[in-house]
ROGU-217763 format. One record per residue (C-alpha): residue number from 0; x, y, z. Coordinates in Angstrom, 2 decimals, m for minus. Example, Ala and Ser with C-alpha at 12.3 -4.5 7.8 and 13.67 -1.06 7.14 Angstrom:
# ROGU-217763
<pt pos="0" xx="12.30" yy="m4.50" zz="7.80"/>
<pt pos="1" xx="13.67" yy="m1.06" zz="7.14"/>
# end
This chain:
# ROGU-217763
<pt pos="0" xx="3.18" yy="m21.56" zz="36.18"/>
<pt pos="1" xx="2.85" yy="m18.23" zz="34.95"/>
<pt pos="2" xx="m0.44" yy="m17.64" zz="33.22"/>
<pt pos="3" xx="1.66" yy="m15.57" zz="29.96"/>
<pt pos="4" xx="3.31" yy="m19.14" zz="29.72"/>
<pt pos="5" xx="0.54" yy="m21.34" zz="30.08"/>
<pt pos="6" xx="m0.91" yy="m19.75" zz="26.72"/>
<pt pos="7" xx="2.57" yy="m19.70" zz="24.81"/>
<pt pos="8" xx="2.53" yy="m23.20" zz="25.38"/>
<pt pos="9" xx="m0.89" yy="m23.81" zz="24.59"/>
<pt pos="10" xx="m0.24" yy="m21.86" zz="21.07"/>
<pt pos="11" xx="2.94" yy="m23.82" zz="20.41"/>
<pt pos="12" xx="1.15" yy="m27.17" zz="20.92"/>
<pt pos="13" xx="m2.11" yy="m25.74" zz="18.71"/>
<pt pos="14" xx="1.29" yy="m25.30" zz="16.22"/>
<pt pos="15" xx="2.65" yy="m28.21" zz="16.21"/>
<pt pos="16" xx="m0.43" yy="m30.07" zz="15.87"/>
<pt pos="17" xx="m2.36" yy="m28.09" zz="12.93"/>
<pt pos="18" xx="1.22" yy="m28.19" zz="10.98"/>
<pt pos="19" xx="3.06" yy="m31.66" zz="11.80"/>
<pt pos="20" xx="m0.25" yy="m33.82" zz="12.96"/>
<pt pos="21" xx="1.90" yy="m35.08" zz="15.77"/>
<pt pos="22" xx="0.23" yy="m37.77" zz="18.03"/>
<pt pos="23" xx="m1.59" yy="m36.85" zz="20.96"/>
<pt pos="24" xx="0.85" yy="m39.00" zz="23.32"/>
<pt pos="25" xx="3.88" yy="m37.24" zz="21.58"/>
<pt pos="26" xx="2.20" yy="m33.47" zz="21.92"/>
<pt pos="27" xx="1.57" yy="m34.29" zz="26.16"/>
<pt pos="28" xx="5.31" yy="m35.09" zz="26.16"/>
<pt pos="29" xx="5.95" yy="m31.99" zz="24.45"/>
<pt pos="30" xx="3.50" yy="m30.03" zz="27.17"/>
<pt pos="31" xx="4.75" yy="m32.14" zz="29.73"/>
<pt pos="32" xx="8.57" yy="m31.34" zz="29.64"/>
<pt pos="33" xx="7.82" yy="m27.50" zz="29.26"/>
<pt pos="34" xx="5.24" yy="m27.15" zz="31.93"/>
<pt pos="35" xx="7.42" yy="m28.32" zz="34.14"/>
<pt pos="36" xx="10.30" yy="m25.98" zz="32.90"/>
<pt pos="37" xx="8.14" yy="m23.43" zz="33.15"/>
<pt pos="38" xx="7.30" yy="m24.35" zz="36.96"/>
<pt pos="39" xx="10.84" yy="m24.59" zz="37.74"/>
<pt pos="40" xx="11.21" yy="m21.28" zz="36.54"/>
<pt pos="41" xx="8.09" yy="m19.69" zz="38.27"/>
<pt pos="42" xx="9.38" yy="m18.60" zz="41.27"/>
<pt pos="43" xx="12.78" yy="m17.27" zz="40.09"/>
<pt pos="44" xx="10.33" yy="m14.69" zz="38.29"/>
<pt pos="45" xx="11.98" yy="m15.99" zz="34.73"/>
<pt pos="46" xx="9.14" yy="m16.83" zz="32.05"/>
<pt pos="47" xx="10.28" yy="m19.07" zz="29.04"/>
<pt pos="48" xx="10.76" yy="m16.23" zz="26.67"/>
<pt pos="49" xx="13.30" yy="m14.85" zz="28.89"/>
<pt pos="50" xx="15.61" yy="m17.90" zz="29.47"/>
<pt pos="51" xx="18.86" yy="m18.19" zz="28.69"/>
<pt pos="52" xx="21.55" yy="m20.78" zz="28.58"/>
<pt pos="53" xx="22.10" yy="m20.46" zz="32.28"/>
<pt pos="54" xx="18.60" yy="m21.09" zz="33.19"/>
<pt pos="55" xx="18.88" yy="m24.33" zz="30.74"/>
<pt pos="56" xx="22.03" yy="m25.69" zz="32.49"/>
<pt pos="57" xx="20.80" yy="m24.97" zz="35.56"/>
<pt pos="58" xx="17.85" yy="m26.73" zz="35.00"/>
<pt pos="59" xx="19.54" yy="m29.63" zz="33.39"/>
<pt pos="60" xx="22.09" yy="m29.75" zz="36.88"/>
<pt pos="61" xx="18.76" yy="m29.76" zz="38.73"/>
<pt pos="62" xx="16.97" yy="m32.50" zz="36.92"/>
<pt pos="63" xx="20.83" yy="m34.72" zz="37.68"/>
<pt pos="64" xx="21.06" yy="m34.31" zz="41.35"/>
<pt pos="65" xx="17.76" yy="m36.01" zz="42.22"/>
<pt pos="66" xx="17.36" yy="m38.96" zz="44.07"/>
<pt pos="67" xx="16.20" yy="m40.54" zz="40.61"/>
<pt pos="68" xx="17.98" yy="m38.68" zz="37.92"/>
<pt pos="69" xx="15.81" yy="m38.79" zz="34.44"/>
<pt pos="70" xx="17.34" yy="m41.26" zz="32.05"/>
<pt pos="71" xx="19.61" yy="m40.30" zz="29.24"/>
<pt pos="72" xx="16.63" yy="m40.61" zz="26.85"/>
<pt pos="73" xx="14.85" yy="m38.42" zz="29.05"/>
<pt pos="74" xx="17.13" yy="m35.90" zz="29.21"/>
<pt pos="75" xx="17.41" yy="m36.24" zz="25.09"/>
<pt pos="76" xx="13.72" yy="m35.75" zz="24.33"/>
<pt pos="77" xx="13.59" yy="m32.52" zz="27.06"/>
<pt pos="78" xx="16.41" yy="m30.86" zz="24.72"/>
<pt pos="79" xx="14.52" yy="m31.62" zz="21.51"/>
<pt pos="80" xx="11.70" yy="m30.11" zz="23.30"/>
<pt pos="81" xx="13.25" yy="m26.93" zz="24.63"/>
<pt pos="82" xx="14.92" yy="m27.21" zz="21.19"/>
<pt pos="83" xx="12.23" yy="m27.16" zz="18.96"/>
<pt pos="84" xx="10.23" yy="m25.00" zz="21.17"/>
<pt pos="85" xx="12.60" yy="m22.00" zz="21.32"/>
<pt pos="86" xx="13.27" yy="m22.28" zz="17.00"/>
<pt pos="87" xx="9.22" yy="m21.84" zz="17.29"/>
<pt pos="88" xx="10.26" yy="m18.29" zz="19.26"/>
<pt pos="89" xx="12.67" yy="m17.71" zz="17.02"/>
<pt pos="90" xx="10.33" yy="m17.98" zz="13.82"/>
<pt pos="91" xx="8.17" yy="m16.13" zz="15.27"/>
<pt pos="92" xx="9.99" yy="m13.34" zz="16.02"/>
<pt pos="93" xx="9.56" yy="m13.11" zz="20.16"/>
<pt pos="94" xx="13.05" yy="m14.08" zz="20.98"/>
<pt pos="95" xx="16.47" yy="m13.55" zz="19.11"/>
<pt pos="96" xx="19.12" yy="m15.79" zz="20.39"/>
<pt pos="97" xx="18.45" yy="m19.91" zz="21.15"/>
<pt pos="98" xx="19.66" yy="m20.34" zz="24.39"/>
<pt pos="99" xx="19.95" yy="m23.89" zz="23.34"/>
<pt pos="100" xx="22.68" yy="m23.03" zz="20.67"/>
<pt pos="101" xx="25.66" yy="m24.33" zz="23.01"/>
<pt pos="102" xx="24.05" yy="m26.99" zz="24.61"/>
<pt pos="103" xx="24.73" yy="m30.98" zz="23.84"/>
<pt pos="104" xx="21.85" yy="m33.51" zz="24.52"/>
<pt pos="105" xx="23.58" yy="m36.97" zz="26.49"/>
<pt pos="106" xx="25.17" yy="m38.79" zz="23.72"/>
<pt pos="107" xx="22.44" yy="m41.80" zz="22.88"/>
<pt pos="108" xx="24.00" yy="m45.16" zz="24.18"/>
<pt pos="109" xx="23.19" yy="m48.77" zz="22.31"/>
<pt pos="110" xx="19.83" yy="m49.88" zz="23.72"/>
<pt pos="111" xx="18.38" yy="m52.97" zz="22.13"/>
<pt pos="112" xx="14.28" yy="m53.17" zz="22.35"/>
<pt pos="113" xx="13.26" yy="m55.79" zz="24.78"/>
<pt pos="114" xx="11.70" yy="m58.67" zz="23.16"/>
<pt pos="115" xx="10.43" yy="m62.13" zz="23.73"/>
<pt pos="116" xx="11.44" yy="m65.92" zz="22.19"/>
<pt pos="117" xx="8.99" yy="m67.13" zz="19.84"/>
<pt pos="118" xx="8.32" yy="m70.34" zz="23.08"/>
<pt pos="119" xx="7.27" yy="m67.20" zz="25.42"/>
<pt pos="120" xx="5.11" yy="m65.43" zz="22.87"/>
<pt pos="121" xx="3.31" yy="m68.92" zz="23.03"/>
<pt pos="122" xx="2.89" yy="m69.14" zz="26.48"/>
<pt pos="123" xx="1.85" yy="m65.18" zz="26.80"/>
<pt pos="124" xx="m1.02" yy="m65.99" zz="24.00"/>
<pt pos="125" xx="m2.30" yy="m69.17" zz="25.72"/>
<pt pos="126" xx="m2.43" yy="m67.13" zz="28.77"/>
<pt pos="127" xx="m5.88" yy="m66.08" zz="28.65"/>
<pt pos="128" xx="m9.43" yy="m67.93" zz="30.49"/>
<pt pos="129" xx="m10.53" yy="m68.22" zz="26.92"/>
<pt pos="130" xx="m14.23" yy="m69.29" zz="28.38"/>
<pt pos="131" xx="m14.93" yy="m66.15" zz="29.70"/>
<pt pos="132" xx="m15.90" yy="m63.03" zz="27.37"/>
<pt pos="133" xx="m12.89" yy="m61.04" zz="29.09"/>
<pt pos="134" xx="m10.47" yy="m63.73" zz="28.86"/>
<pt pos="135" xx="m11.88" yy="m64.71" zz="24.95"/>
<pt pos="136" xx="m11.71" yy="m60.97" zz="24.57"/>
<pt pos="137" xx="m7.91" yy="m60.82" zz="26.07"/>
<pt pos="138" xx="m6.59" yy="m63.85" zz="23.48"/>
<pt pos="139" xx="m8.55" yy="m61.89" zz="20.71"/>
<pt pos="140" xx="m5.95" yy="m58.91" zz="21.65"/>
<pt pos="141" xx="m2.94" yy="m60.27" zz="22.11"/>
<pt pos="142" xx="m2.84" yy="m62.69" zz="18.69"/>
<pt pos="143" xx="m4.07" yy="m59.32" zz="17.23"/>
<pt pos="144" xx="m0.98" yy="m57.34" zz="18.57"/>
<pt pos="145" xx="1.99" yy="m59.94" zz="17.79"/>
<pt pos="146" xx="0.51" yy="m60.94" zz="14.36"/>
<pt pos="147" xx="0.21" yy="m57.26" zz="13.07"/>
<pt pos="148" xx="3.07" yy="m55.74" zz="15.27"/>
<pt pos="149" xx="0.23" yy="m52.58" zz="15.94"/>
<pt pos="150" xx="1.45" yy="m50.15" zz="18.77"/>
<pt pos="151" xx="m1.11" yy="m50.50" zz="21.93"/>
<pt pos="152" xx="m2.38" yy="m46.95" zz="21.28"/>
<pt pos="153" xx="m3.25" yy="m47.92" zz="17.54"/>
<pt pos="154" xx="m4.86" yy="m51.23" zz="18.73"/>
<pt pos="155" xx="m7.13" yy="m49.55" zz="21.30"/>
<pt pos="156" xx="m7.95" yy="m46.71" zz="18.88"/>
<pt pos="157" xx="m8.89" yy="m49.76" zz="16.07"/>
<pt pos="158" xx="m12.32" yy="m49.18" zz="15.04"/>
<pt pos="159" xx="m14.74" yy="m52.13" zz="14.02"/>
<pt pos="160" xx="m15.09" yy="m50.18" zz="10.51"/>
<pt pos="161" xx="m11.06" yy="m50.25" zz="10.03"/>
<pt pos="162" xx="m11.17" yy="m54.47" zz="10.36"/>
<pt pos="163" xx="m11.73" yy="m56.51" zz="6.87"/>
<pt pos="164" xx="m11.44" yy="m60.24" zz="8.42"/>
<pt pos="165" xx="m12.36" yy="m61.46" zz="4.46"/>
<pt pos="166" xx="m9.48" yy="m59.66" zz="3.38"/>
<pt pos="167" xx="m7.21" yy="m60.62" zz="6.06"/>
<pt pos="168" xx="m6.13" yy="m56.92" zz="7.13"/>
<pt pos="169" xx="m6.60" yy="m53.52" zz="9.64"/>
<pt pos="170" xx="m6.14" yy="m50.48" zz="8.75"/>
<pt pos="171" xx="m3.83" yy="m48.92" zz="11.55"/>
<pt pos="172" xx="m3.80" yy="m45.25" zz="12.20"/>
<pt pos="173" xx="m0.09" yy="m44.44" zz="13.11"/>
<pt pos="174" xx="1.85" yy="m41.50" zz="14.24"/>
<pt pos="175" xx="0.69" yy="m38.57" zz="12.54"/>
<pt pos="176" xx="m2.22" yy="m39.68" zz="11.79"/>
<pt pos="177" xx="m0.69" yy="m42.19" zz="8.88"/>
<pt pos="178" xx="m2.74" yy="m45.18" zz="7.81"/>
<pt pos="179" xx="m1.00" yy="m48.50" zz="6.71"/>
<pt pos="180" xx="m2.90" yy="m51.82" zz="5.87"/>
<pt pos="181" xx="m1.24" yy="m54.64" zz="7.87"/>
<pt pos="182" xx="m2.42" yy="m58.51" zz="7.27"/>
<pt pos="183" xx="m3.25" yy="m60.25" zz="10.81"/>
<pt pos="184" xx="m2.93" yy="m63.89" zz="9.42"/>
<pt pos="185" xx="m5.01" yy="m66.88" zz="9.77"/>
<pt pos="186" xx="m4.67" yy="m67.68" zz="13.50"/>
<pt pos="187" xx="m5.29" yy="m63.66" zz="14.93"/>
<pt pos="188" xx="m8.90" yy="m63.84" zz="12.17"/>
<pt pos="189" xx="m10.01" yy="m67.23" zz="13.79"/>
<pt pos="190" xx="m9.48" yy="m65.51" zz="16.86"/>
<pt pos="191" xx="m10.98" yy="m62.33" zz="16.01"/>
<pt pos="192" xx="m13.86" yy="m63.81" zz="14.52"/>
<pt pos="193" xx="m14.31" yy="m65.72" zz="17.59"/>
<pt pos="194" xx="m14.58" yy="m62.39" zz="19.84"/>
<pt pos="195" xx="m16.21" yy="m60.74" zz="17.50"/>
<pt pos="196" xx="m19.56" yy="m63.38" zz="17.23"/>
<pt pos="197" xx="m19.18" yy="m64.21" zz="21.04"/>
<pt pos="198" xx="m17.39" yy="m62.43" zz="23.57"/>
<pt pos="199" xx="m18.02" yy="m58.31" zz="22.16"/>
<pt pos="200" xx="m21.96" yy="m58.46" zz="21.62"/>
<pt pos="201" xx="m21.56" yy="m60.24" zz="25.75"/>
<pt pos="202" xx="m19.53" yy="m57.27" zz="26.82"/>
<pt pos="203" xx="m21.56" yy="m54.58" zz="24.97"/>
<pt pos="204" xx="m25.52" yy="m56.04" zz="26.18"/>
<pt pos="205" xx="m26.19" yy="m54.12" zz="22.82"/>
<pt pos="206" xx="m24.42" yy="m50.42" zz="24.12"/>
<pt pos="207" xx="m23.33" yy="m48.59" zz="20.72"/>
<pt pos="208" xx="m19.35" yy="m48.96" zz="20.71"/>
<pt pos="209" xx="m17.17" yy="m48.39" zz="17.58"/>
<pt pos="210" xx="m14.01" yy="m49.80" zz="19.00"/>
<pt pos="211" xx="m13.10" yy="m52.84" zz="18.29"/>
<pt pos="212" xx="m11.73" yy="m53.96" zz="21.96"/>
<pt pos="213" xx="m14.21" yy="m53.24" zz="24.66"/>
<pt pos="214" xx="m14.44" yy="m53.70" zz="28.46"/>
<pt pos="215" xx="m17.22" yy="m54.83" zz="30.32"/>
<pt pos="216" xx="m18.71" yy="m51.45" zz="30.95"/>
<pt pos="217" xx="m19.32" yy="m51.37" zz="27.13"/>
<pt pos="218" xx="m16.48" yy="m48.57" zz="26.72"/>
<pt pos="219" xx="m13.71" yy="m48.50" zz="24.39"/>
<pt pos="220" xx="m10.15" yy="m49.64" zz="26.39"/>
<pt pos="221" xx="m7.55" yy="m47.85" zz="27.22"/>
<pt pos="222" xx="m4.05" yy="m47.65" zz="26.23"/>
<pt pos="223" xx="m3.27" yy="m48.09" zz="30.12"/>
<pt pos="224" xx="m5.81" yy="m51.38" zz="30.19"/>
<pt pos="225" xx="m4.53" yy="m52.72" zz="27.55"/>
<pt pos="226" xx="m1.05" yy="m52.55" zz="28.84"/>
<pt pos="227" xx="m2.43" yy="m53.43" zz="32.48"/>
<pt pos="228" xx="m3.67" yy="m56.89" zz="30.85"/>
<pt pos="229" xx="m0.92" yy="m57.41" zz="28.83"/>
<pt pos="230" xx="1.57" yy="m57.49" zz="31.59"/>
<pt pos="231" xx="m1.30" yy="m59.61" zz="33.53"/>
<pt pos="232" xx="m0.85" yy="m62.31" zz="31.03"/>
<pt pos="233" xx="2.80" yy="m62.39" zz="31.11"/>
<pt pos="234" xx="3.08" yy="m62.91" zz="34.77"/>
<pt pos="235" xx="0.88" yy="m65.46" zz="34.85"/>
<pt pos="236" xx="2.83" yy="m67.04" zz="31.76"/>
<pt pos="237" xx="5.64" yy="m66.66" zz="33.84"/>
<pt pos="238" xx="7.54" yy="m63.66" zz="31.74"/>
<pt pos="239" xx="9.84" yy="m62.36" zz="33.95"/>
<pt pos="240" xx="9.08" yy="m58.83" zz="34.91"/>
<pt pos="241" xx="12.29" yy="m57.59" zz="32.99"/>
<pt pos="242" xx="10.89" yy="m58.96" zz="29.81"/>
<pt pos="243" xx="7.46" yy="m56.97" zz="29.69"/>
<pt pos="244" xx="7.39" yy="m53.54" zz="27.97"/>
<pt pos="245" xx="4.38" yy="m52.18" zz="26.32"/>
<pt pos="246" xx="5.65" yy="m52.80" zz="23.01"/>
<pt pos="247" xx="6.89" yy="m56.33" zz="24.08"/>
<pt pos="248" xx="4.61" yy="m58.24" zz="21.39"/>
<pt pos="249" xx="5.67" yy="m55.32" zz="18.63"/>
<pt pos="250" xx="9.10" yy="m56.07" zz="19.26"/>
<pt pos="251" xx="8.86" yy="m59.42" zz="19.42"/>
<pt pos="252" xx="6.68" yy="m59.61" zz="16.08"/>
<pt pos="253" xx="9.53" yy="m57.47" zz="14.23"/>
<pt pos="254" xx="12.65" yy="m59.75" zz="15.90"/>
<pt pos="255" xx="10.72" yy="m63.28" zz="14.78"/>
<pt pos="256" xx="10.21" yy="m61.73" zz="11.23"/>
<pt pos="257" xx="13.51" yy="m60.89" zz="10.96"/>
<pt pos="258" xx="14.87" yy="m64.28" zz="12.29"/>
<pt pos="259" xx="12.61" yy="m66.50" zz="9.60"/>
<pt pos="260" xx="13.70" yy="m64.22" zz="6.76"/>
<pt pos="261" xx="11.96" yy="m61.33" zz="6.72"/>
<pt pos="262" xx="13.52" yy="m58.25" zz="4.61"/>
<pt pos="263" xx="13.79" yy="m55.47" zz="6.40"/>
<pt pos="264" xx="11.89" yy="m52.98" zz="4.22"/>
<pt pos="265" xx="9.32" yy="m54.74" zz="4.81"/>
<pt pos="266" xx="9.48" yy="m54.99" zz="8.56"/>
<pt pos="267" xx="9.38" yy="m51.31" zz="8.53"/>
<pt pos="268" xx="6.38" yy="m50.93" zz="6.14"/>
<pt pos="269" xx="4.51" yy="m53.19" zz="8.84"/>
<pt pos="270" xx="5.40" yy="m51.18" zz="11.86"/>
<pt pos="271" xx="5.04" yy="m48.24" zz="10.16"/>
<pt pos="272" xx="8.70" yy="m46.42" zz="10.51"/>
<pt pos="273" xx="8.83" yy="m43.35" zz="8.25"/>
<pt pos="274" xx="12.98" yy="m43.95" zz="8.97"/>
<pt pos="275" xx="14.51" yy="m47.59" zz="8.03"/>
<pt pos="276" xx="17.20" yy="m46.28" zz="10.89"/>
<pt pos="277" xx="14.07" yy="m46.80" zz="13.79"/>
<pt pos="278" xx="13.53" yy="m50.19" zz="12.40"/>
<pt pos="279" xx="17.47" yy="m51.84" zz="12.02"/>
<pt pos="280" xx="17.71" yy="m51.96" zz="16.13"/>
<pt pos="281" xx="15.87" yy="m54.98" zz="15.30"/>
<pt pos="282" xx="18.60" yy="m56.67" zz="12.85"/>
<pt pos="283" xx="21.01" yy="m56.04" zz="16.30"/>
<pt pos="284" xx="17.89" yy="m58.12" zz="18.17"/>
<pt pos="285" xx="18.13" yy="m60.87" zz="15.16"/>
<pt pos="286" xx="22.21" yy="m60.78" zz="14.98"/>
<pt pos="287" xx="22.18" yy="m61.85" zz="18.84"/>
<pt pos="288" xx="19.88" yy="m64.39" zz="18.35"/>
<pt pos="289" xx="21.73" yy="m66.22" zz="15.51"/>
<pt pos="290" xx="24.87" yy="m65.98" zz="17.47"/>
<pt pos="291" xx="23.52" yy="m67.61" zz="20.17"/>
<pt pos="292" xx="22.11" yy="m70.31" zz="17.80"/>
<pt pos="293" xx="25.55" yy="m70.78" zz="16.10"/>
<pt pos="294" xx="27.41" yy="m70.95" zz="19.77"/>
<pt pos="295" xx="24.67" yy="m73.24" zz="20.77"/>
<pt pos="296" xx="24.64" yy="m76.18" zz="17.68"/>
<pt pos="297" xx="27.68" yy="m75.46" zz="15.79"/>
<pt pos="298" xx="30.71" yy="m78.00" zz="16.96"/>
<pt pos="299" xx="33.01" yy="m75.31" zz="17.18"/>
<pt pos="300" xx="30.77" yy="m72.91" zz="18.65"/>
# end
């Protein structure tokens, strides 16, 4: 990549961050999808400044005729990208036509979240060895993420300071950098409170740690270990492969609210949604469900 590009896109990303507070997962996308733009474009001698709407459908008609094509939703988030990164130029003053102006993203096609019935979140939570410190550890986690409906990156970033187990609630830190209280219920604080006396001080041997989930090296976890153990457990709960995402126990903790009566305000205050729009895919998830129900026990079903 040329090296004029590699510091545009290390100011636009300094940009985006000091004035939006995006997350860091959501800025490496951002990175990600122009740094590789800006390869494609190396050796046609074209830096990013200089492309025009022939360079973008070109690009766009090279990304289709791999072997495995992105997905629509890919190809949706690299337009917002290129979008949002050429109004930056624009702003800015270094460029003075968007050669994104003419160009339509895929069209977004219905895609329901995948989710779990309330008899497989069940067997996924029983799952874990709970004898063990990991496996103790591992039950701790996963009544933690389907009682508070948490994202995996705001579970592993939970800090032991941000947990009030008298109170009943965490204080999650969401996309940019939002906080919202969310109650974790009787059964996730026995369990809690049960990792937190036993299994934690066995994993740390004393080590300073202030994250609240811990491996055995006396580390905070990962985002990728958490989702690593996650899909662990549902294998061996026998969750079929299709089933597992790593917002499986978020969606299913949204769907089962939602199905016992929940309103949906508060469904999105829980997952933290700054749009009600993000959060009524679910009332699709719910609708399905109670159809089945009706076509199920109703005589003339």
């Amino acid at each position: 990549m040329n090296p004029a590009d590699t510091a545009l896109l290390d100011e636009f990303i300094d940009t985006l961050w000091l004035q939006d507070g995006l997350a860091k997962n959501t800025l490496a996308s951002y990175r990600s999808d122009l740094a590789l733009f800006a390869a494609w474009l190396s050796p046609r001698l074209i830096t990013l400044p200089k492309v025009g709407p022939a360079e973008v459908n070109a690009y766009l008609a090279h990304l289709h005729a791999q072997p495995a094509p992105p997905k629509a939703s890919s190809q949706r988030r690299l337009c917002t990208t290129l979008k949002r990164f050429y109004r930056w130029l624009i702003d800015q003053g270094r460029i003075h036509a968007d050669p994104l102006l003419n160009i339509q993203a895929p069209m977004a096609g219905t895609r329901f979240p995948k989710t779990l019935s309330e008899n497989m979140v069940e067997h996924l939570l029983a799952a874990p060895e709970t004898n063990t410190p990991l496996g103790l550890r591992d039950r701790a986690l996963l009544e933690l993420l389907y009682a508070t409906g948490m994202r995996v990156s705001e579970l592993v970033e939970l800090k032991i300071f941000a947990l009030d187990l008298r109170a009943g609630v965490a204080r999650a830190l969401g996309k940019g950098n939002k906080e919202r209280l969310v109650p974790m219920g009787e059964v996730a604080i026995g369990w809690m409170q049960r990792y937190l006396d036993e299994a934690r001080p066995a994993l740390l041997k004393a080590r300073p740690c202030d994250e609240v989930f811990v491996t055995r090296r006396g580390t905070g976890m990962t985002r990728q270990m958490a989702w690593t153990l996650i899909k662990k457990h549902a294998l061996r709960a026998g969750i079929h492969p299709d089933r597992i995402s790593p917002h499986v126990l978020r969606h299913a903790f949204a769907t089962h609210l939602l199905n016992h009566g929940a309103d949906l305000r508060v469904v999105q205050l829980l997952l933290g949604h700054a749009d009600i729009s993000t959060t009524q895919v679910y009332t699709h998830v719910a609708r399905e469900r109670l159809k089945q129900l009706h076509q199920r026990h109703h005589p003339r079903g």
